[in-house]
C-alpha positions as CSV (number, residue, x, y, z in Angstrom):
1,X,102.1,95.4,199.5
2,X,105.9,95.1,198.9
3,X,107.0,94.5,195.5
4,X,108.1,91.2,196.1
5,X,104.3,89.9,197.1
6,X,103.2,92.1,193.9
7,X,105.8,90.0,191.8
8,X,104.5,86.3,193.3
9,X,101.1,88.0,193.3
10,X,101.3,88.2,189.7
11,X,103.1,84.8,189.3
12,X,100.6,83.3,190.9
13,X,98.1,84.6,188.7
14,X,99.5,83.3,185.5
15,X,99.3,79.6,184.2
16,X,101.5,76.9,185.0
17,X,102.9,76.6,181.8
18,X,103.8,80.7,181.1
19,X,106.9,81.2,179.8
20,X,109.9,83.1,180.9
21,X,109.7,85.2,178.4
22,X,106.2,86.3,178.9
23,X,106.9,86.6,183.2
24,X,109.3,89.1,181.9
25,X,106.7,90.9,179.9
26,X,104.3,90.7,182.8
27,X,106.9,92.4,185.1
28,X,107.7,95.4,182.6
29,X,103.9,96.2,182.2
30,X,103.9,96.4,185.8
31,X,106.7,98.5,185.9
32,X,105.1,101.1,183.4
33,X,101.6,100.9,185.4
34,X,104.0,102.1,188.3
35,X,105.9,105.1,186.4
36,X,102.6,106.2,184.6
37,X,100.7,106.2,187.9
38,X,103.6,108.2,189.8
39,X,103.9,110.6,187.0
40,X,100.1,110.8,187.0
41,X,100.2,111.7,190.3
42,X,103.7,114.4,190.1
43,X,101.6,116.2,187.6
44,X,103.9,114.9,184.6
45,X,101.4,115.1,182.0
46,X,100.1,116.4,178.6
47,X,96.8,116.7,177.4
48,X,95.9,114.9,174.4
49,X,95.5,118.1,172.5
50,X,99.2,119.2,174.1
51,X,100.5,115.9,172.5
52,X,99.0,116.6,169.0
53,X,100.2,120.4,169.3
54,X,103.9,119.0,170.0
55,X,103.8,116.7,167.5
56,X,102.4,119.0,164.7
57,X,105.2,121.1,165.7
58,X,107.9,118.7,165.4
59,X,106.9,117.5,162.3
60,X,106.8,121.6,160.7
61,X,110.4,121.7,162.3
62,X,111.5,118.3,160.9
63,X,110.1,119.3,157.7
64,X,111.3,122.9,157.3
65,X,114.6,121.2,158.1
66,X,114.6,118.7,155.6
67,X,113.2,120.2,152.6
68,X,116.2,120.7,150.5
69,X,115.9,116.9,150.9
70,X,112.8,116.7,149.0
């Protein structure tokens, strides 16, 4: 399917009445479905526990940082 019959696919599939704002909204989720999925599949991801690790560490770094601050 091209993205142009995805697009009226998804138009179609929404109420008469939708507004422009939300076909817009509609079309960015469908553009973040695709990058997810082709990062998914280009082995771009973290495990949740890699996620918590990075974030742990950034906040230790950010902190250590900013302590004089405190």
């Amino acid at each position: 399917m091209t993205d142009k019959q995805e697009v009226i696919e998804a138009l179609n599939a929404m109420p008469e009445n939708v507004s422009l704002d939300e076909v817009i909204e509609e079309l960015r989720i469908m553009v973040a479905v695709r990058r997810g999925r082709a990062d998914i599949a280009a082995g771009r991801t973290k495990t949740q526990r890699e996620v918590k690790q990075l974030v742990e560490s950034w906040a230790e770094s950010w902190a250590n940082s900013n302590s004089e601050l405190l």
